[in-house]
ZAMI-829143 format. One record per atom (N, C-alpha, C): x, y, z; residue number from 0. Coordinates in steps of 0.05 Angstrom, whole numbers, plus 5000, padded with zeros to 4 digits. Atoms other than C-alpha are relative to their C-alpha. Layout:
<c1 X | c2 Y | c3 Z | num NUM>
...
This chain:
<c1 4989 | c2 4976 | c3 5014 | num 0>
<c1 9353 | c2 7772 | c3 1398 | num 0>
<c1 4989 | c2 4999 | c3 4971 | num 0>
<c1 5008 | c2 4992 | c3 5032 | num 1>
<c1 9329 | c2 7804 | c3 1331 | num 1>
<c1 5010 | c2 4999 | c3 4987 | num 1>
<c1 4975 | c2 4995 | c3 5021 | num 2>
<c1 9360 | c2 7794 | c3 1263 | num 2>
<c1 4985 | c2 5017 | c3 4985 | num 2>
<c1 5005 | c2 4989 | c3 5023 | num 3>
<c1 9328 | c2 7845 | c3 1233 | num 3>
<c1 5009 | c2 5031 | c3 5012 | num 3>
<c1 4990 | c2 4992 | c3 4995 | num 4>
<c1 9366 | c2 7906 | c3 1222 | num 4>
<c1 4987 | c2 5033 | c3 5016 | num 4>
<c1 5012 | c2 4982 | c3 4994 | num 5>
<c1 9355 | c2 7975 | c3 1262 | num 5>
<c1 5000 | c2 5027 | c3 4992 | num 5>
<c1 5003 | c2 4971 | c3 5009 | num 6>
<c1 9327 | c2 8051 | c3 1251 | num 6>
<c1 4992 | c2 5015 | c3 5020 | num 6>
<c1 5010 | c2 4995 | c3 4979 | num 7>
<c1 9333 | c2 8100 | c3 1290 | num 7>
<c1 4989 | c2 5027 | c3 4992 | num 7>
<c1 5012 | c2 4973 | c3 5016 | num 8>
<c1 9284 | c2 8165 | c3 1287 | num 8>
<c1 4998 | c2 5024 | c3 5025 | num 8>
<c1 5006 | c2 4982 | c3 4981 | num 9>
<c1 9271 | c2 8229 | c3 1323 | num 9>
<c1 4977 | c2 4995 | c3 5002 | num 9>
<c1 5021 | c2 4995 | c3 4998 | num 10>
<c1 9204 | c2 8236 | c3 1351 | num 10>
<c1 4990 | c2 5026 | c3 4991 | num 10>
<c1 5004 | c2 4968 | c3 5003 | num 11>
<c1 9165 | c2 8298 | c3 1335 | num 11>
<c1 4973 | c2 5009 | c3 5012 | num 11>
<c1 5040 | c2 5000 | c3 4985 | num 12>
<c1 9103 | c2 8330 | c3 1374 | num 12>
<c1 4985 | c2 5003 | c3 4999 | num 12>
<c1 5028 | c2 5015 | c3 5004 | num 13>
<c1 9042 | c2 8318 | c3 1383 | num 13>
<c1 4994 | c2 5006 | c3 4979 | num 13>
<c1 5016 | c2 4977 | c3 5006 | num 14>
<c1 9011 | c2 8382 | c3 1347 | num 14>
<c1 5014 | c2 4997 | c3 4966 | num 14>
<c1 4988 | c2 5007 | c3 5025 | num 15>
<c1 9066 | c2 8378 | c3 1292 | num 15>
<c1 5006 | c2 4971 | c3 4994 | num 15>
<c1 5005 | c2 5031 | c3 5011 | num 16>
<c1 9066 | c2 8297 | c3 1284 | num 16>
<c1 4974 | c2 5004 | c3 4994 | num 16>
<c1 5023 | c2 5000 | c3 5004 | num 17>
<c1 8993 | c2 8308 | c3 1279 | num 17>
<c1 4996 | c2 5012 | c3 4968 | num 17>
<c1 4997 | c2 4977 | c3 5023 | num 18>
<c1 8997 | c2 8362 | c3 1220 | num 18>
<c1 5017 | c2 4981 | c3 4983 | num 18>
<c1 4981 | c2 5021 | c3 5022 | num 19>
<c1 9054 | c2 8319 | c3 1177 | num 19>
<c1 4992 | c2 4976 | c3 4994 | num 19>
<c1 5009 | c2 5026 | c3 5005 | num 20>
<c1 9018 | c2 8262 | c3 1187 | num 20>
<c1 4986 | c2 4999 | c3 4981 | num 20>
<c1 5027 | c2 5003 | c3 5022 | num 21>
<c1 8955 | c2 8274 | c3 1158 | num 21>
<c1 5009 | c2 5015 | c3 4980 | num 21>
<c1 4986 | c2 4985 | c3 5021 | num 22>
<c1 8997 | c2 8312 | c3 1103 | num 22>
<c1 5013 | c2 4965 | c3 4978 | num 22>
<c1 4992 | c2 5022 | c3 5015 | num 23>
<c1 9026 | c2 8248 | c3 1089 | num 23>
<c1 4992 | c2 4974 | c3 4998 | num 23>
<c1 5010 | c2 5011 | c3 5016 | num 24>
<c1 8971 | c2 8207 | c3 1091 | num 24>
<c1 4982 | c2 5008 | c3 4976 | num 24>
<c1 5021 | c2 4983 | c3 5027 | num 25>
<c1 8930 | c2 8251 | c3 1039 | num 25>
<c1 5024 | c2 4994 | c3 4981 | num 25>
<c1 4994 | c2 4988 | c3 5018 | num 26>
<c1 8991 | c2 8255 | c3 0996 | num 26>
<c1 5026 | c2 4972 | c3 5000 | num 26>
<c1 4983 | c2 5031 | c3 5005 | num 27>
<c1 9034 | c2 8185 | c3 1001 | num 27>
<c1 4984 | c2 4974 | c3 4990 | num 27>
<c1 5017 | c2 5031 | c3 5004 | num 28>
<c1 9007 | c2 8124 | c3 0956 | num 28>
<c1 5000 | c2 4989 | c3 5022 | num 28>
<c1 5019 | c2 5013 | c3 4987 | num 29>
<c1 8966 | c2 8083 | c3 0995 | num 29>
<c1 5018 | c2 4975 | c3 5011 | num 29>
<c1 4987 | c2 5025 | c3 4996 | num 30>
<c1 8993 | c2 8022 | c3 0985 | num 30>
<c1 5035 | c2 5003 | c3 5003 | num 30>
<c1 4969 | c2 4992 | c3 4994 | num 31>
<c1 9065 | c2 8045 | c3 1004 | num 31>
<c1 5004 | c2 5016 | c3 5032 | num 31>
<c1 4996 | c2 4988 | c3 4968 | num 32>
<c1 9046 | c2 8081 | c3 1067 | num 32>
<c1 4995 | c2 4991 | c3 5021 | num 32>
<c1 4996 | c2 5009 | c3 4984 | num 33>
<c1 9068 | c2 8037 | c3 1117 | num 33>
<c1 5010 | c2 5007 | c3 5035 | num 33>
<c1 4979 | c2 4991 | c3 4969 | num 34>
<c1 9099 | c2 8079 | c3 1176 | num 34>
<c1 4976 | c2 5041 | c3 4997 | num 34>
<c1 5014 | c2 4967 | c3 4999 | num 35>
<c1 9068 | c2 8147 | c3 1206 | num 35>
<c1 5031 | c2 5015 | c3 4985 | num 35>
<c1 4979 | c2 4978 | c3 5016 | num 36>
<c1 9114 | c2 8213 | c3 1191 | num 36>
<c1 5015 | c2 5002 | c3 5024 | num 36>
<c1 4978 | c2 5001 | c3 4996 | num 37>
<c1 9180 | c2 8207 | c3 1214 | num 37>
<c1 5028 | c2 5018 | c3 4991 | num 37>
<c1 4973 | c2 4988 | c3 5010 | num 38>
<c1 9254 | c2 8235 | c3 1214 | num 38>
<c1 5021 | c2 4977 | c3 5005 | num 38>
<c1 4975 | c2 5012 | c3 5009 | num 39>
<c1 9311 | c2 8187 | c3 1197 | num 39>
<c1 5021 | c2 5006 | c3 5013 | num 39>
<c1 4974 | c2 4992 | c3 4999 | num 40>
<c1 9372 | c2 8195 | c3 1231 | num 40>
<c1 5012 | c2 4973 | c3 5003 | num 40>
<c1 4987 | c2 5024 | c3 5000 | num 41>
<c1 9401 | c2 8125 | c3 1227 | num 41>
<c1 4977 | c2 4980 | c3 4979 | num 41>
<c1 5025 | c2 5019 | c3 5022 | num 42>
<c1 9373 | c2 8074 | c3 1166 | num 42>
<c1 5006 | c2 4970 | c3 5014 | num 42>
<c1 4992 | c2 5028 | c3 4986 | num 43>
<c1 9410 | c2 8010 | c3 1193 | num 43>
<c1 5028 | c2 4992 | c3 5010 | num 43>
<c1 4986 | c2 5001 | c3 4981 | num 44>
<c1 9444 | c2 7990 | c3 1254 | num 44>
<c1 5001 | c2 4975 | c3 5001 | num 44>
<c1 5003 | c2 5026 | c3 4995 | num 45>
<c1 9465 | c2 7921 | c3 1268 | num 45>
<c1 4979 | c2 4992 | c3 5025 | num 45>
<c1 5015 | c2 5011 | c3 4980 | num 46>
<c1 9413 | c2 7879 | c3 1315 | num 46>
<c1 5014 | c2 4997 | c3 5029 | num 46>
<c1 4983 | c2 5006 | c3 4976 | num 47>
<c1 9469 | c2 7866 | c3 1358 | num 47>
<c1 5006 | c2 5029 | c3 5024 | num 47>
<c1 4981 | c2 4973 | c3 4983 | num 48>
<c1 9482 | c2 7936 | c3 1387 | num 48>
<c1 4969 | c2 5005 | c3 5010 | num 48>
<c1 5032 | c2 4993 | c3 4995 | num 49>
<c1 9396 | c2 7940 | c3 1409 | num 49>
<c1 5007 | c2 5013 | c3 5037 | num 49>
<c1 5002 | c2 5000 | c3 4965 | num 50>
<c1 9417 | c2 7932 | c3 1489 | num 50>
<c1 5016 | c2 5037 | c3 5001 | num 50>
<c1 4985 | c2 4971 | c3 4991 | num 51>
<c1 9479 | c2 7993 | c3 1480 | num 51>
<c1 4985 | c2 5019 | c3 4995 | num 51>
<c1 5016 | c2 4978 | c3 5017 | num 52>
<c1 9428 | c2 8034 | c3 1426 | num 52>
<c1 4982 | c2 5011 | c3 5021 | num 52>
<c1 5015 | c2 4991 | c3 4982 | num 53>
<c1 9375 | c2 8045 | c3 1487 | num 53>
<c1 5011 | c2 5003 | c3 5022 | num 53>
<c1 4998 | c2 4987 | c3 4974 | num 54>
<c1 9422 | c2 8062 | c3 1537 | num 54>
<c1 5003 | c2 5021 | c3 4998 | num 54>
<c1 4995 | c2 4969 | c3 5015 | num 55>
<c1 9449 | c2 8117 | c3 1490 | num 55>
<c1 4978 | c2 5011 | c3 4996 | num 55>
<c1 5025 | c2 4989 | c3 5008 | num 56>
<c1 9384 | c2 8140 | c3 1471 | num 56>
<c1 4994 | c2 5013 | c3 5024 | num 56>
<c1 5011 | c2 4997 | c3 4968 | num 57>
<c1 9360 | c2 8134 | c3 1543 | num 57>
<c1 5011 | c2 5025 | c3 5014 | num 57>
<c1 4978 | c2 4966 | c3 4980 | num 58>
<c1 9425 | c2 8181 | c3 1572 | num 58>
<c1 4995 | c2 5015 | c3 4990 | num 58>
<c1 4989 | c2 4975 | c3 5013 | num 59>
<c1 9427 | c2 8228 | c3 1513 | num 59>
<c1 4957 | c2 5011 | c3 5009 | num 59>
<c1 5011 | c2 4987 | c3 4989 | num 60>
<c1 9351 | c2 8242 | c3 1530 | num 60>
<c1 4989 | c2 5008 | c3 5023 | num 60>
<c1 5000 | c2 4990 | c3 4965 | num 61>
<c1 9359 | c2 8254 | c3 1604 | num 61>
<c1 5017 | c2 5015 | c3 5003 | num 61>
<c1 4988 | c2 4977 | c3 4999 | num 62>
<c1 9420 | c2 8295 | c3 1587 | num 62>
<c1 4998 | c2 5021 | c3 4991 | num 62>
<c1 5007 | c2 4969 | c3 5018 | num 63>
<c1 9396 | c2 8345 | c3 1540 | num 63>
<c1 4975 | c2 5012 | c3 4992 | num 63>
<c1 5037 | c2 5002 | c3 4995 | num 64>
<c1 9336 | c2 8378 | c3 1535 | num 64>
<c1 4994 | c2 4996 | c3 4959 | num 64>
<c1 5013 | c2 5003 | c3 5026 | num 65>
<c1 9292 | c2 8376 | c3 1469 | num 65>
<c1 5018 | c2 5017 | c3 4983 | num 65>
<c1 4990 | c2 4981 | c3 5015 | num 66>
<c1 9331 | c2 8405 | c3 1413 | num 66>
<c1 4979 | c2 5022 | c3 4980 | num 66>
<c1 5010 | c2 4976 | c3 5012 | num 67>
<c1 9309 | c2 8467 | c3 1375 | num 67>
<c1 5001 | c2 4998 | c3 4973 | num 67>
<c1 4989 | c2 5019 | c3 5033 | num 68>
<c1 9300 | c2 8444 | c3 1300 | num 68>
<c1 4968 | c2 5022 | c3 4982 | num 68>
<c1 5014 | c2 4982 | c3 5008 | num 69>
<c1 9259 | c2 8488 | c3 1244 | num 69>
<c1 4995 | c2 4984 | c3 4963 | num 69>
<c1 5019 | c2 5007 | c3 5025 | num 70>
<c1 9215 | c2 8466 | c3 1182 | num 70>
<c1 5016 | c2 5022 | c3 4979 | num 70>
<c1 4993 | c2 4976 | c3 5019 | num 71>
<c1 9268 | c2 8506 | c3 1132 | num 71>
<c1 4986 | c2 4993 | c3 4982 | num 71>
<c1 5003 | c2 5002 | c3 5030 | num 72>
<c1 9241 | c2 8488 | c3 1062 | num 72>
<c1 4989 | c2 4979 | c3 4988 | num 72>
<c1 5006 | c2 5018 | c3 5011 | num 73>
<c1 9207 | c2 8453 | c3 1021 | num 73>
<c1 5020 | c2 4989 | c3 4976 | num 73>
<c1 4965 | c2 5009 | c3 5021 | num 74>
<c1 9253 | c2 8403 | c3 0978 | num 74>
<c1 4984 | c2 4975 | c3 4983 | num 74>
<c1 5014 | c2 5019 | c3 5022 | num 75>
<c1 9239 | c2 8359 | c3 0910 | num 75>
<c1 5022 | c2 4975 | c3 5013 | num 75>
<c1 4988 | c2 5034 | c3 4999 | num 76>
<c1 9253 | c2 8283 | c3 0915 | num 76>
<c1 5006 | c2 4991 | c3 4980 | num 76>
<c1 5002 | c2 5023 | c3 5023 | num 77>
<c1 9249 | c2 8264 | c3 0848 | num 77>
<c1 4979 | c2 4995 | c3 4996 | num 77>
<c1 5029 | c2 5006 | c3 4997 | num 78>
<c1 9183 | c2 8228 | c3 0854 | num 78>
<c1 4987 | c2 4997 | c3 5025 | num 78>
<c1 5004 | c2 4993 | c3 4974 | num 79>
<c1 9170 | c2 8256 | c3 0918 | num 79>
<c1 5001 | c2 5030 | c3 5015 | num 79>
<c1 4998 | c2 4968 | c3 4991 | num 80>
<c1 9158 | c2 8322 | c3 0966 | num 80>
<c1 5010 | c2 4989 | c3 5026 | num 80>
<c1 4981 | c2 5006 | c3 4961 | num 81>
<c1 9202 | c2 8327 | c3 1042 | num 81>
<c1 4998 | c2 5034 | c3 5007 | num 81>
<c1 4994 | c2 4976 | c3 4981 | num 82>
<c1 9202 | c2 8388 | c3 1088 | num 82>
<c1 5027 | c2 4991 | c3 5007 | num 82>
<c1 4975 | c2 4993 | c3 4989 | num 83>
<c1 9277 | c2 8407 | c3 1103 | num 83>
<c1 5002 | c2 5002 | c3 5025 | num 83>
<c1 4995 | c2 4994 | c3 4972 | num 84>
<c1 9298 | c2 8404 | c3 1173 | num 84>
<c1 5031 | c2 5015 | c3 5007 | num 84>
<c1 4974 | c2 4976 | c3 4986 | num 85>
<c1 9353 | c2 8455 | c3 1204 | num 85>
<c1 4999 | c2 4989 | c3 5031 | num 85>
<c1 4989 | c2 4996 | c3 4974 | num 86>
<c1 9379 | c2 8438 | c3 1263 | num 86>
<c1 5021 | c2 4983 | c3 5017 | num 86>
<c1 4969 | c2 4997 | c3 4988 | num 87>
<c1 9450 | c2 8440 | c3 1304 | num 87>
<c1 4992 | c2 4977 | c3 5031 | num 87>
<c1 4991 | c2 5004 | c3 4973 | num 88>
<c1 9429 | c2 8412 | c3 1362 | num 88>
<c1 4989 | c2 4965 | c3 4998 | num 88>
<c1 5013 | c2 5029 | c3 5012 | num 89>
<c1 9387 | c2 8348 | c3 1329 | num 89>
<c1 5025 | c2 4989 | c3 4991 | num 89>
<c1 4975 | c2 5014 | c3 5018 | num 90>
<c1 9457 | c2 8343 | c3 1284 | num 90>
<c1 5016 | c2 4990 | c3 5020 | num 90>
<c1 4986 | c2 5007 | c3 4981 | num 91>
<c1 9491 | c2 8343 | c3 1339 | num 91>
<c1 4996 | c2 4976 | c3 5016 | num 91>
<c1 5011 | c2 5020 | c3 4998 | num 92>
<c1 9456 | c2 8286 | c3 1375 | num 92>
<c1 5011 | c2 4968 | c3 4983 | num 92>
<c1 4993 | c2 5012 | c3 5016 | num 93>
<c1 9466 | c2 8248 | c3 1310 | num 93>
<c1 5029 | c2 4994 | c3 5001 | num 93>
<c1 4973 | c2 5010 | c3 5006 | num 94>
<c1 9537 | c2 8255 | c3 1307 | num 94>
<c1 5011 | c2 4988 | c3 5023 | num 94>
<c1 4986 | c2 5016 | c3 4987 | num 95>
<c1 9549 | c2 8234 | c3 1373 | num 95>
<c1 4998 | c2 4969 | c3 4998 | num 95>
<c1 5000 | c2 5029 | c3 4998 | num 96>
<c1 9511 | c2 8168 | c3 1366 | num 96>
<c1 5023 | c2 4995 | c3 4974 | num 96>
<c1 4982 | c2 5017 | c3 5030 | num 97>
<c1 9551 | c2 8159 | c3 1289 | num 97>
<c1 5021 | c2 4994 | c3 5017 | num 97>
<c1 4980 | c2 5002 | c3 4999 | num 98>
<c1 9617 | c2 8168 | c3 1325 | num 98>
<c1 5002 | c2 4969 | c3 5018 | num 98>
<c1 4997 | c2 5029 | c3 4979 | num 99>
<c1 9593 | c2 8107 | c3 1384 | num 99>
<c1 4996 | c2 4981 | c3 4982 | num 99>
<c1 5007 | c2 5031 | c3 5018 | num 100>
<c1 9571 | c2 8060 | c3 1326 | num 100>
<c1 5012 | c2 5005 | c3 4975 | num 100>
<c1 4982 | c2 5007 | c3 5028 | num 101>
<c1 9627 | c2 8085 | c3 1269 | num 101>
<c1 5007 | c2 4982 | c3 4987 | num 101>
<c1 4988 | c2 5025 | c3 5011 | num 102>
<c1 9651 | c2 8015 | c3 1257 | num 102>
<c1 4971 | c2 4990 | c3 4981 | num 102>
<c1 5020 | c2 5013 | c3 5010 | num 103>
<c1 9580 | c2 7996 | c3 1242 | num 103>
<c1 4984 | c2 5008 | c3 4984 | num 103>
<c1 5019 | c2 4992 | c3 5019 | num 104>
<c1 9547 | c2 8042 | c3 1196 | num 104>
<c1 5004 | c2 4987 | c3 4978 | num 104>
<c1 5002 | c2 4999 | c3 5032 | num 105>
<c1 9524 | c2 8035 | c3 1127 | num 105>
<c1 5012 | c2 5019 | c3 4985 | num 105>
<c1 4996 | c2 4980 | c3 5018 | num 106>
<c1 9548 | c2 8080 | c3 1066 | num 106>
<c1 4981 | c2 5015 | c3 5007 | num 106>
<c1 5023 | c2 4969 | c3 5004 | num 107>
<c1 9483 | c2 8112 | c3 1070 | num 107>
<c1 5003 | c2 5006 | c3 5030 | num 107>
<c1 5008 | c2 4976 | c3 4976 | num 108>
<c1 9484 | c2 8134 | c3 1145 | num 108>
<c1 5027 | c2 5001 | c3 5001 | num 108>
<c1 4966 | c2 4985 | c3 5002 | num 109>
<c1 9559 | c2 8150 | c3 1139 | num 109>
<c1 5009 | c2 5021 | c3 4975 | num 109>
<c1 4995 | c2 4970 | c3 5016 | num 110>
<c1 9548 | c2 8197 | c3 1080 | num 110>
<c1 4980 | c2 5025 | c3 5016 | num 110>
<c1 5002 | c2 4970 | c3 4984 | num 111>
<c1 9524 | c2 8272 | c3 1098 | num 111>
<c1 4971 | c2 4993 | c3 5005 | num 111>
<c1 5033 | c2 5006 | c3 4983 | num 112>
<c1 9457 | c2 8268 | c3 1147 | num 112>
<c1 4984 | c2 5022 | c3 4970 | num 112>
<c1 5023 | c2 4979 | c3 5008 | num 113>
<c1 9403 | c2 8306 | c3 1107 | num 113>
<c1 4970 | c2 5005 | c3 5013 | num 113>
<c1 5035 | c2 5000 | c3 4985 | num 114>
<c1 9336 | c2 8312 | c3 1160 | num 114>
<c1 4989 | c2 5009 | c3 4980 | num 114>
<c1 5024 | c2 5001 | c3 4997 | num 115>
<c1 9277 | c2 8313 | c3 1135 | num 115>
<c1 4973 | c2 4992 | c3 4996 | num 115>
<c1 5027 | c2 5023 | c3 5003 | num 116>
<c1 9205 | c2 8285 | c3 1126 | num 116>
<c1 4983 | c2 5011 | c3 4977 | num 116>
<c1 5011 | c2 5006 | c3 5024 | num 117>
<c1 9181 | c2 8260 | c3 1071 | num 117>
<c1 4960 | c2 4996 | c3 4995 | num 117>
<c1 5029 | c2 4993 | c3 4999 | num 118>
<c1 9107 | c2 8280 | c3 1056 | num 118>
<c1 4989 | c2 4977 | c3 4981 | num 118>
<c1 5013 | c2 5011 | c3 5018 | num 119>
<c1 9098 | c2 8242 | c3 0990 | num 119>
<c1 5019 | c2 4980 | c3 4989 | num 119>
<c1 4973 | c2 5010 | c3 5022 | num 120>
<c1 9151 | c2 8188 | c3 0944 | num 120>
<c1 4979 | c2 4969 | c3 4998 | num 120>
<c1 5010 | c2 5012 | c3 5013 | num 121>
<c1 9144 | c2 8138 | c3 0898 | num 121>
<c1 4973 | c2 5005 | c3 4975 | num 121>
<c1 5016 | c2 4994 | c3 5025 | num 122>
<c1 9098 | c2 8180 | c3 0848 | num 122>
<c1 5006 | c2 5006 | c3 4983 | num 122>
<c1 4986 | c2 4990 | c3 5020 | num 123>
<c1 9103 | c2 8206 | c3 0785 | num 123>
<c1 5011 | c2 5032 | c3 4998 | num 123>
<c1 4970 | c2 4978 | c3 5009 | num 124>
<c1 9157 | c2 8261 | c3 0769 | num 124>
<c1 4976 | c2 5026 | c3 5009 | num 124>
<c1 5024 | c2 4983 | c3 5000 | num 125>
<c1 9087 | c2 8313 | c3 0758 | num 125>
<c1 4993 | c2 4998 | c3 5022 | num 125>
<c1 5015 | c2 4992 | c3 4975 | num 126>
<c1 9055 | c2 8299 | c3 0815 | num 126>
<c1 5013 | c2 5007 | c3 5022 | num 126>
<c1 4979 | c2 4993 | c3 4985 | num 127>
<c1 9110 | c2 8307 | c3 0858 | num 127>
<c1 5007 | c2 5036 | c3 4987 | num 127>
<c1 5001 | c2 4960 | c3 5014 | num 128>
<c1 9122 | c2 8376 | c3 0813 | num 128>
<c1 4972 | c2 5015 | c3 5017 | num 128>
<c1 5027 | c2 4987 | c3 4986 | num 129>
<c1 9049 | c2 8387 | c3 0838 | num 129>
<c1 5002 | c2 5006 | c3 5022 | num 129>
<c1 5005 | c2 4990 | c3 4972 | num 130>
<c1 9050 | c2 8383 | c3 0906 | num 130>
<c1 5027 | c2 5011 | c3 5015 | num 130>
<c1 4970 | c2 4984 | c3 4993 | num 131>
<c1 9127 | c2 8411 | c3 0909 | num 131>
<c1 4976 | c2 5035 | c3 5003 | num 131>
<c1 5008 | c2 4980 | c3 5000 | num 132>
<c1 9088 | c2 8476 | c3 0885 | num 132>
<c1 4981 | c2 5005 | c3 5018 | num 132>
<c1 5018 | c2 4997 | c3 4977 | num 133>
<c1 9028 | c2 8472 | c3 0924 | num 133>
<c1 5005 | c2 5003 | c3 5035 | num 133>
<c1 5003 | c2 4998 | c3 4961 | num 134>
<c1 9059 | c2 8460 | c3 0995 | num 134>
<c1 5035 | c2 5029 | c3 4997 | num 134>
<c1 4979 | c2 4979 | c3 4993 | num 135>
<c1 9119 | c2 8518 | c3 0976 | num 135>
<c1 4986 | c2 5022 | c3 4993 | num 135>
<c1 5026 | c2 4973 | c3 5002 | num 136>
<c1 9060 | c2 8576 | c3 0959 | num 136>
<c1 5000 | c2 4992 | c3 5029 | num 136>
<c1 5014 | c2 4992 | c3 4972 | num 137>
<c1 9055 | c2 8614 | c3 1021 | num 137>
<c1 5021 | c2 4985 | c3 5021 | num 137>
<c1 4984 | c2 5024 | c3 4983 | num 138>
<c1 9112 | c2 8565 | c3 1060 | num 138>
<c1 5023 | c2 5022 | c3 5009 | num 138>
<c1 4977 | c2 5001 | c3 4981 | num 139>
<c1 9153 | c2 8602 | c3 1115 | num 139>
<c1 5018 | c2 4990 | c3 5019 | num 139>
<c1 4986 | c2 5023 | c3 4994 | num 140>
<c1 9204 | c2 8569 | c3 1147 | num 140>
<c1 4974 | c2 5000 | c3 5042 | num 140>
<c1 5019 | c2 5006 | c3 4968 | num 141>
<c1 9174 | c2 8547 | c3 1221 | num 141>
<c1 5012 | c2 4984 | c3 5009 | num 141>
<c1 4989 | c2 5019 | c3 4958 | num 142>
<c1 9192 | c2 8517 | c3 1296 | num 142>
<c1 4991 | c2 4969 | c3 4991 | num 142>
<c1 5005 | c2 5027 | c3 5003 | num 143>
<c1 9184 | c2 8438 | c3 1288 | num 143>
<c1 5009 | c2 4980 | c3 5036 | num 143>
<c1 4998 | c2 5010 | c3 4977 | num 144>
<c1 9182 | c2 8406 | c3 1357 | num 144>
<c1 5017 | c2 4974 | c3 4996 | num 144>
<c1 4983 | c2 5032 | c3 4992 | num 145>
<c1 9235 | c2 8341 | c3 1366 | num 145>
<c1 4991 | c2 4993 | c3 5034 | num 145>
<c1 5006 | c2 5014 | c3 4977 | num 146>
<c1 9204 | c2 8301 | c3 1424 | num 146>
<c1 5013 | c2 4982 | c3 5025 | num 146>
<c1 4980 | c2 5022 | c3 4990 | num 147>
<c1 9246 | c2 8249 | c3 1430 | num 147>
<c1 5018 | c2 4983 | c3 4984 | num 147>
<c1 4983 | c2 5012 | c3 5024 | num 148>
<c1 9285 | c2 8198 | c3 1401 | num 148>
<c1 4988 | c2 4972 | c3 5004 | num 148>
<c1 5015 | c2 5034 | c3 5001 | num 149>
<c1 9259 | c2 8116 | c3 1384 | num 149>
<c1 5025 | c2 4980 | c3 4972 | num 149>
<c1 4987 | c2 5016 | c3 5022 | num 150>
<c1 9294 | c2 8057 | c3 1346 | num 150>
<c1 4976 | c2 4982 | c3 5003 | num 150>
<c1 5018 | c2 5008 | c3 5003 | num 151>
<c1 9253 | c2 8013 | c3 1315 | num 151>
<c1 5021 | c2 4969 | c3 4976 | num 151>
<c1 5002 | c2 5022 | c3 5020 | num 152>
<c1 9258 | c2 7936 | c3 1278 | num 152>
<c1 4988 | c2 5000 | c3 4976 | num 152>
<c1 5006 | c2 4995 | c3 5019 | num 153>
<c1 9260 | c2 7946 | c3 1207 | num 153>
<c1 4997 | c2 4971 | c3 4984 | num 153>
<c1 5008 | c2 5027 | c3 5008 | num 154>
<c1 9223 | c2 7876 | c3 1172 | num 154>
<c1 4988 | c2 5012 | c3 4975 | num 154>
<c1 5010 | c2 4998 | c3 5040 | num 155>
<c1 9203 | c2 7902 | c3 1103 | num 155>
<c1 4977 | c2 5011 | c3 4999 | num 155>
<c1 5025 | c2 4981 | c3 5005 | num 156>
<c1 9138 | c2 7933 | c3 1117 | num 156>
<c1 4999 | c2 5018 | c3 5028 | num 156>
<c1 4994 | c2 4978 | c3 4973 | num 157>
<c1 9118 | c2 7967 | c3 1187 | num 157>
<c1 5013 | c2 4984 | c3 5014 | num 157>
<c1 4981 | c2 5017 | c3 4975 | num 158>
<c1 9162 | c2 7969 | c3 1241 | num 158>
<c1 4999 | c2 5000 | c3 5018 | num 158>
<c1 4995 | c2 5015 | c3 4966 | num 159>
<c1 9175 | c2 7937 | c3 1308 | num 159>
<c1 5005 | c2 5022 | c3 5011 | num 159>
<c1 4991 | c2 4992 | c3 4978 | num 160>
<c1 9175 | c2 7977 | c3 1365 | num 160>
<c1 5019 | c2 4995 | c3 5020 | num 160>
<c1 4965 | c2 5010 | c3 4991 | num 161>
<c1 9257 | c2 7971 | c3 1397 | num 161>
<c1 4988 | c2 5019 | c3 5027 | num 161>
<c1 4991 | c2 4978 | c3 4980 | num 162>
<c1 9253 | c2 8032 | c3 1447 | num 162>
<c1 4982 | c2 5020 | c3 4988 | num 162>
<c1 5015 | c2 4972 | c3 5013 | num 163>
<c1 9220 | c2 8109 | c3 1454 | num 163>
<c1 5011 | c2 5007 | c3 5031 | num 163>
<c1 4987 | c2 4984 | c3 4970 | num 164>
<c1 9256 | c2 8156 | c3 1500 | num 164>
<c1 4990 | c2 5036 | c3 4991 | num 164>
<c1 4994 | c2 4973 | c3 5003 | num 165>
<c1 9229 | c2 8226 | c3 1513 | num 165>
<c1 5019 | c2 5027 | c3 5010 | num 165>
<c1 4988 | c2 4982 | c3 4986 | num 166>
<c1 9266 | c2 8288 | c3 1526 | num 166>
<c1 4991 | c2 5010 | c3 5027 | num 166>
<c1 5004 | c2 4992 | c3 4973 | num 167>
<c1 9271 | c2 8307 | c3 1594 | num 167>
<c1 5017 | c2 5027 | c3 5011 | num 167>
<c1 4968 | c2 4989 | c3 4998 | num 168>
<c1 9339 | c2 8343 | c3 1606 | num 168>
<c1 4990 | c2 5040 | c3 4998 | num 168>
């Protein structure tokens, strides 16, 4: 068994993982971009819950089909750019796993979810101003495919492959 703690993320597809990716390797320091482009919905889970975490994963995507989730907005980080994510049926998802592992969250995944993916962070304040403006010229909101769902072993740089379940349902 693993002691290192777990994260769990939506998948996203192909066409749009493909597109965010290379968005966020052009536009994420180098030496900081350790993980492709991702959505967050859990930061850390104890190691111990790995066996229950992939059965939930497993049922919830054989019971439901792909949720319906939309690229609202572009949003400042601070020293960073994120595309906004909208969607009821992803939240939903989310809240059921919070309510199976309530005892065990963190502060941060027990305060309010916020989806979405982070294009750029860790730069300066300006350049982050820069490419806020640059990727919100011309930016309608748009369809964002959710694939599936994956937890993953979080060790300080990239992470361990736990599980990857796609939607079926």
């Amino acid at each position: 068994m693993s002691d290192a703690p777990i994260i769990v993320t939506a998948l996203l597809g192909k066409e749009d993982f493909a597109w965010l990716n290379t968005l966020r390797q052009r536009h994420f320091p180098p030496e900081r971009n350790f993980l492709p482009v991702h959505v967050t919905l859990f930061h850390h889970l104890p190691p111990s819950v790995a066996p229950e975490l992939k059965q939930r994963l497993a049922a919830l995507t054989r019971e439901y089909p792909a949720p319906t989730a939309q690229l609202r907005d572009v949003m400042k980080l601070g020293k960073g750019v994120a595309y906004r994510i909208e969607s009821e049926e992803l939240a939903a998802l989310r809240d059921e796993l919070a309510s199976a592992f309530a005892g065990l969250l963190t502060p941060q995944d027990q305060a309010g979810w916020r989806p979405h993916i982070t294009v750029q962070n860790k730069v300066s304040p300006d350049a982050a101003r820069a490419l806020y403006h640059e990727l919100s010229e011309g930016f309608s909101p748009r369809p964002l495919a959710i694939a599936g769902l994956a937890s993953w072993f979080y060790r300080g740089g990239p992470w361990e492959p736990l599980s990857e379940h796609r939607f079926s349902g």
